[in-house]
C-alpha positions in Angstrom: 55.4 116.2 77.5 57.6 114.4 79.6 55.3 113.1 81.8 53.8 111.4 78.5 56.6 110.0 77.7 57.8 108.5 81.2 54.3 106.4 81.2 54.5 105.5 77.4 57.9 103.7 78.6 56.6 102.1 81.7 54.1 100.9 79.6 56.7 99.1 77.4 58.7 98.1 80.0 55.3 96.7 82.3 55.1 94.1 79.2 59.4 93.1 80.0 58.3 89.6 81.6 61.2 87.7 81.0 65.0 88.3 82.3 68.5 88.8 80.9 71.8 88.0 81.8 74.5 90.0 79.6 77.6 88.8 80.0 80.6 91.9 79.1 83.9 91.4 78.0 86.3 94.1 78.5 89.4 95.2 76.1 92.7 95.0 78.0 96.0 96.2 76.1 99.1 94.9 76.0 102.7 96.7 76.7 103.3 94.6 73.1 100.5 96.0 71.2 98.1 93.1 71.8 94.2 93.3 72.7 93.3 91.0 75.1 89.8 90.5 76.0 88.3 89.7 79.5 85.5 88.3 81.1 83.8 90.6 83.6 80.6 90.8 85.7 77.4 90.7 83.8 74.4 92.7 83.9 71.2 91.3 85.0 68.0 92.9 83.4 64.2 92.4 83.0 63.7 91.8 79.0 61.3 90.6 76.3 61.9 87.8 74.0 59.8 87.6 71.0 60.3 84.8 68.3 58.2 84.5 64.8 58.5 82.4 62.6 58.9 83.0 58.6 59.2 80.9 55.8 62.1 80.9 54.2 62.1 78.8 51.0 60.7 75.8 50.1 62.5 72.3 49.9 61.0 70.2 47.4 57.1 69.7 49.0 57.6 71.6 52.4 58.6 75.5 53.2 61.1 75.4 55.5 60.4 77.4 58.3 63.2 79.9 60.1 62.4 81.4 63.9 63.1 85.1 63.8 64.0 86.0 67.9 63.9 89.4 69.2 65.1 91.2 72.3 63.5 94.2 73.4 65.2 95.4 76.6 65.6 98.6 78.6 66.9 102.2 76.4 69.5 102.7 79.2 71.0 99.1 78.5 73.4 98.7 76.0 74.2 95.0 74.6 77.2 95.0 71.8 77.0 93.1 68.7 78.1 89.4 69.7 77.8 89.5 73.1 76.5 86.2 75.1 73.3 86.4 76.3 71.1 84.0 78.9 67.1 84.4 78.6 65.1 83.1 81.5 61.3 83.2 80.5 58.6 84.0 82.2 58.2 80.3 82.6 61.3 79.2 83.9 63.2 77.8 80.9 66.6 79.7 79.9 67.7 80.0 76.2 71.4 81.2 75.1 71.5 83.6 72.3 74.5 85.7 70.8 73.4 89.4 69.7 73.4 88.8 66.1 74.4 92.7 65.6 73.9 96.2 66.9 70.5 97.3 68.7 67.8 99.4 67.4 67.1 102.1 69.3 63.6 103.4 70.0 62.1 106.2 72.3 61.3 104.4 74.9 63.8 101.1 74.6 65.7 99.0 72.6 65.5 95.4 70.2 68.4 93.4 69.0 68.0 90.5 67.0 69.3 87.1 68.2 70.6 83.7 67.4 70.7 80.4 69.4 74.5 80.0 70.6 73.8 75.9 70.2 73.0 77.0 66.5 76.3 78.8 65.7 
């Protein structure tokens, strides 16, 4: 049974063509009861960006058209809600995304949605 289940996931993760750069922020308190929040290292990760798009209303004549964006990355990665995140695909160009909210998790990895940082 294991054995199944360690090809099932490097079958998921043999499809990971793109990478990731996470970057984490770390919770520092204050002797005066403040949270302050720090840039650290990141994490650099191979990934899978998937975008569809979906109508989402129409606008007199023509639908307008919304891009839904997808991370699926490693189950032993962990990206928090809001945290920055650089794509570079497969073909060289790099996208910025913000995790738009907490990851799905799944047997053998993990989605988040996203949303363009120049968009927010």
């Amino acid at each position: 049974m294991k054995r199944e289940f360690e090809r099932a996931k490097k079958a998921v993760e043999s499809l990971f063509w793109d990478t990731c750069y996470v970057e984490i922020f770390s919770e520092e308190g204050t002797d005066w009861g403040e949270t302050l929040h720090q840039k650290g290292e990141g994490d650099y990760f191979p990934c899978r960006l998937t975008e569809k798009a979906v109508a989402s209303g129409e606008n007199g004549l023509l639908a307008e058209m919304e891009k839904v964006v997808i991370l699926l990355y490693p189950a032993e990665k962990e990206i928090k809600a809001g945290s920055a995140i650089r794509v570079k695909k497969e073909n060289g160009e790099e996208r910025s995304y913000f995790a738009a909210g907490d990851s799905q998790i799944f047997l053998t990895h993990k989605a988040v949605g996203l949303r363009r940082r120049d968009a927010v």
